[in-house]
C-alpha positions in Angstrom: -10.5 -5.4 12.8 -7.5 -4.1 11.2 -5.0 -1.7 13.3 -6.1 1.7 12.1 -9.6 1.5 12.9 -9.0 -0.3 16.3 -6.5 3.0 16.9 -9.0 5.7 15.6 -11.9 3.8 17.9 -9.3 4.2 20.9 -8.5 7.4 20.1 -12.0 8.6 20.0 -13.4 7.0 23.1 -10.2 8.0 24.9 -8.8 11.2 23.5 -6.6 12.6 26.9 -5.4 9.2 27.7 -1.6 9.2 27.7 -1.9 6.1 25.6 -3.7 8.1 22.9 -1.3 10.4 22.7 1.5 8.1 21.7 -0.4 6.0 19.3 -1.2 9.6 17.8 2.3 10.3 17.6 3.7 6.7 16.3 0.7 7.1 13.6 2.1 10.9 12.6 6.1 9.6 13.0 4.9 6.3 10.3 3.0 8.8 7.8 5.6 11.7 8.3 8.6 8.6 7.7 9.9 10.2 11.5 11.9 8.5 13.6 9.8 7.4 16.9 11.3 6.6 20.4 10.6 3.2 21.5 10.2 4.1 25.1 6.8 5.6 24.3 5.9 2.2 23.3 7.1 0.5 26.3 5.1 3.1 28.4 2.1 2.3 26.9 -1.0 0.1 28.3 -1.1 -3.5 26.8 -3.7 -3.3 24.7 -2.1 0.0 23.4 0.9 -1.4 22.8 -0.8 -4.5 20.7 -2.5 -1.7 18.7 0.8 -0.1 17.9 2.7 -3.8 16.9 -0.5 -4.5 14.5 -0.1 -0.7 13.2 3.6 -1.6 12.9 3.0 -5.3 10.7 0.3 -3.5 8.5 2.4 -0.4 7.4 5.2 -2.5 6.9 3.0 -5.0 5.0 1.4 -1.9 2.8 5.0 -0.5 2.4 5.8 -4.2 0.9 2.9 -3.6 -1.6 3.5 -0.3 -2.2 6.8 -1.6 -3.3 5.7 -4.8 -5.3 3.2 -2.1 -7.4 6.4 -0.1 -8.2 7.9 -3.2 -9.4 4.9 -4.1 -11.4 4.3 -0.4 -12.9 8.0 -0.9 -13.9 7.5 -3.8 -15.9 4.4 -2.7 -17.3 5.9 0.7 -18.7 9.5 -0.8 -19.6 9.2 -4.3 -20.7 5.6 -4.9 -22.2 5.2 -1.9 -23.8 8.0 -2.7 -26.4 6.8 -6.6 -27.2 3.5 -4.4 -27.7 4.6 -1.8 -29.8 6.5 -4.8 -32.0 2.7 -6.8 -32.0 1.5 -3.6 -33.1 3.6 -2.8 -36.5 3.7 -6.6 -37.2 -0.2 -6.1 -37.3 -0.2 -2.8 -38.8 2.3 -5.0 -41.3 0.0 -7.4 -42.4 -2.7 -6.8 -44.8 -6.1 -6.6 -44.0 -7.7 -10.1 -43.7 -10.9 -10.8 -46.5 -14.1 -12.0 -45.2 -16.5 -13.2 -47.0 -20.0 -12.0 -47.7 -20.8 -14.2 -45.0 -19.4 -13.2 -42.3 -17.0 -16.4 -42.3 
């Protein structure tokens, strides 16, 4: 089960519970990009806590992603574009091809 649903499932059966409260703010600090005192995490249950390192490796793993697509939308709008543009005229260049009656 990956981190965020194991959190929201904790946070649901156990709203009040003092380790709710700081995976709720760790979740808010990550999404708000907050800074997040590491003494809540050392407060918190185990369990908590190996909710809040799992939350920690998968935003840091989607923010490694998020990254790589940026990368790739780069490359996609700045590189390939031109060599398609150039396939494009050289097409456009070319006259049509015959076929025969056919189909051939």
């Amino acid at each position: 089960m990956n981190a965020i649903k194991a959190i929201r499932k904790h946070l649901e059966k156990n709203p009040d519970a003092p380790s709710s409260k700081a995976l709720a703010r760790l979740v808010a600090a990550l999404a708000e990009e907050r800074s997040y005192p590491l003494a809540e995490l050392y407060a918190m249950d185990y369990d908590a806590f190996e909710m809040a390192l799992d939350l920690l490796r998968d935003w840091r793993l989607d923010r490694y992603y998020a990254a790589r697509m940026k990368l790739f939308d780069f490359a996609l709008s700045a590189v390939i574009p031109e060599k398609n543009a150039t396939d494009r005229m050289a097409a456009a260049a070319r006259p049509p091809q015959a076929t025969s009656s056919d189909g051939t």
